[in-house]
N, C-alpha and C positions, 0 to 999 in steps of 0.2 A: 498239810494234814487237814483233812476236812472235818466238818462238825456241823449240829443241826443250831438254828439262832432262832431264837421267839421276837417274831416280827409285831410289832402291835401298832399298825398304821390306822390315820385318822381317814374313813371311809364318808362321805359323804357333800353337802352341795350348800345351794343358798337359805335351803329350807332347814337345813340341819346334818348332823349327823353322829358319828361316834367312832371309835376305837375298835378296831377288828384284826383278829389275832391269826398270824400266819409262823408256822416254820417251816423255814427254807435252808436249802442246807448253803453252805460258805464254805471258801479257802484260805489260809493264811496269807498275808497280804491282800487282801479283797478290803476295799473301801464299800461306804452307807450304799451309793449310787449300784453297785456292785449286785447286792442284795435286793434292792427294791428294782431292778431293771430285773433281776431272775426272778422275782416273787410274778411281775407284769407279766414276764413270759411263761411260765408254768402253772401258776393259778389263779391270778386273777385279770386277764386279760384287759377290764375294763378302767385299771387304775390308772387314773389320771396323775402325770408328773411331766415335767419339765425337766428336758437335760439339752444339751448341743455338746460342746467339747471335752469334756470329760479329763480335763486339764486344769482347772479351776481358773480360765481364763475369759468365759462368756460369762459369767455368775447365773448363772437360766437357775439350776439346779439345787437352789436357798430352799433351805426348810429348817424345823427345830426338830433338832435332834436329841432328845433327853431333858428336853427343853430350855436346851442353847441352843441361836441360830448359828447356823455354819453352812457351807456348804457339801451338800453329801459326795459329791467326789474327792472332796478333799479328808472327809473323815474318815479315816483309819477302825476298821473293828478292834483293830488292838488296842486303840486307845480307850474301847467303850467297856460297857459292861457286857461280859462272853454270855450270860444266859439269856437276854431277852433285850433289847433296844426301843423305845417309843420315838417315831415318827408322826409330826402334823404340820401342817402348813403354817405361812408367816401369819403369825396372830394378830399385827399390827390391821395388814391388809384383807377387803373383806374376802372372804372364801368361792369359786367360782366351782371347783367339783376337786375331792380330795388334795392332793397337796400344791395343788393349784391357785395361786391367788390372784385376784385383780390389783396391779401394781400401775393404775394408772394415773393414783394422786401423784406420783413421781413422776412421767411424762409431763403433766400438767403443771407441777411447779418450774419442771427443768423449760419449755416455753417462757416463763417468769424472767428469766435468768438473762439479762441483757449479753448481748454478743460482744467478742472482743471488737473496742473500736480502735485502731491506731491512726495517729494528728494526721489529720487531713493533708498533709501535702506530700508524701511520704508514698511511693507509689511504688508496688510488687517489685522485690528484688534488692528494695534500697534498706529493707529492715537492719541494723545491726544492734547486738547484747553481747555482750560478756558473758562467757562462759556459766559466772558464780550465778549471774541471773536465769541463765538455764535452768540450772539444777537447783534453785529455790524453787521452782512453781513447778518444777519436771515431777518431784514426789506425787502431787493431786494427779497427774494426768494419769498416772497408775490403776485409778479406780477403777473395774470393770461392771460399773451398777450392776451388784448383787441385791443393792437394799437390805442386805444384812445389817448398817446404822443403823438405817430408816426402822427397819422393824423391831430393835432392841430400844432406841429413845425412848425412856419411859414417858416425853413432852408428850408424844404421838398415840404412843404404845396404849396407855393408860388416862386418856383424854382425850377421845374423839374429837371433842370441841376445840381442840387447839389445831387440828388439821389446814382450815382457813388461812390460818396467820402464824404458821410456824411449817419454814421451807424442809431443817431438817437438818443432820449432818452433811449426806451428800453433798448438797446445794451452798453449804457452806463453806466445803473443798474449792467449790465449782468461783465463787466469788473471792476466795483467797487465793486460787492461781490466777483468775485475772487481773485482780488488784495488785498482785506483786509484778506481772509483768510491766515491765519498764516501758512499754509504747499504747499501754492501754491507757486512753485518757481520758473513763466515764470515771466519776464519784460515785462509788459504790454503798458509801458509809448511810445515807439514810435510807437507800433502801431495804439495808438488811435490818437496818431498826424499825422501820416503818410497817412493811410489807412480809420481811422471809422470818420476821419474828427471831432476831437473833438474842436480845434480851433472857431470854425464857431458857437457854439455855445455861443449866445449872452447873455445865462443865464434869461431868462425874466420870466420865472417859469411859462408859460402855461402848460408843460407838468405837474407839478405839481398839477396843480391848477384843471386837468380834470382826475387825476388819480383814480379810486372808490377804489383802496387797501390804500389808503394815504397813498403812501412812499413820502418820500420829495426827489424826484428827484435833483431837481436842490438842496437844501443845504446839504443831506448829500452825495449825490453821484456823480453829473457834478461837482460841486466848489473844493471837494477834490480833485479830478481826473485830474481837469484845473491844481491845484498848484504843484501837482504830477511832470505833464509833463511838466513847467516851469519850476520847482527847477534842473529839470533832465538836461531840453535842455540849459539854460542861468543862471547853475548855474557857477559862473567865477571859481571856483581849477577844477569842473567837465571838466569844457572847455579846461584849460589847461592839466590837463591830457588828454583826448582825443587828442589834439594839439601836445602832447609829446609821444603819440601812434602811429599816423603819421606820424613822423620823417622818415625821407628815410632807410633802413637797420632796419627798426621793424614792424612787423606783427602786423595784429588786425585793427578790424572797430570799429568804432562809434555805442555803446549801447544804 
């Protein structure tokens, strides 16, 4: 059964813009994606959006919708509200033309992100793990950066300034399946203290809570990852050997 929906998309670019009001008509079972691809093709030709698979398995398609990020192919109009819906771009990121954003801080940290290294003597083919180790770090590789985390983190969201030195949830996925993999043999723990600004995270599971792969961000991959780089930095024998590594006449830094 069809019916008309009051579209209220955010229209505009780097210089500015605003809220512009469309209805378009819908069908039962029609998802966001659904409506704003027929709003593009009947009257406004020039809206800028991003989609590819329409499966909610590229994540292209990230926007706020009602001002939850989700992905619009995966929103259902049933689940919204029937007389009018508000659509705008990820608010984190800055804006490049309608619901389009520039999501290249994310490229640029994912570069950050040291590559898996397995011990050097160990040559293609000879890799083996246990099953259970699979399936601990198999959960992360789920992700299909939406940057739907990234753009609810109130760290990011709500303080430009912390962009520098806070990588983000994603990237925090991305160092807790390497870390767990059993032939990965870099020390991860100061970097993410140092550099990806894992500190700073407050744990409050938004990232969790807007993810469509459901990984549990925050319990099984920030909270481990926190205790990690605690136990590392203020564990007291760790301290004193370090302490005892700086002795004047012995070589070596702080791991």
């Amino acid at each position: 059964m069809g019916r008309d929906l009051l579209l209220r998309v955010w229209r505009g670019d780097t210089s500015g813009g605003s809220l512009v009001e469309y209805t378009v008509p819908v069908e039962d079972g029609e998802v966001v994606l659904d409506a704003v691809l027929r709003l593009q093709a009947t009257q406004a030709g020039d809206l800028a959006v991003r989609w590819n698979c329409k499966a909610g398995k590229c994540g292209s398609c990230s926007a706020e919708i009602e001002g939850r990020p989700k992905l619009m192919c995966m929103a259902r109009l049933s689940t919204l509200p029937s007389h009018s819906i508000t659509i705008t771009p990820l608010r984190t990121f800055p804006v490049i033309r309608d619901l389009v954003t520039d999501i290249g801080f994310n490229y640029a940290r994912a570069r950050q992100v040291l590559s898996f290294t397995p011990p050097p003597h160990l040559r293609p083919g000879e890799y083996r793990m246990r099953q259970e180790e699979v399936e601990r770090a198999q959960e992360f590789r789920k992700c299909i950066e939406c940057w739907l985390c990234q753009d609810v983190c109130h760290v990011i969201r709500d303080h430009e300034d912390n962009k520098p030195a806070f990588a983000g949830p994603r990237f925090f996925i991305r160092h807790a399946e390497l870390d767990m993999h059993p032939l990965d043999t870099l020390d991860r723990r100061r970097m993410l203290r140092e550099q990806h600004g894992l500190g700073l995270c407050n744990i409050t599971k938004c990232c969790t809570e807007v993810c469509p792969a459901g990984i549990k961000i925050t319990d099984n991959a920030i909270i481990p990852m926190k205790e990690r780089v605690v136990d590392h930095r203020y564990d007291p024998l760790g301290r004193l050997i370090r302490s005892w590594r700086r002795r004047p006449g012995r070589t070596g830094e702080e791991t």
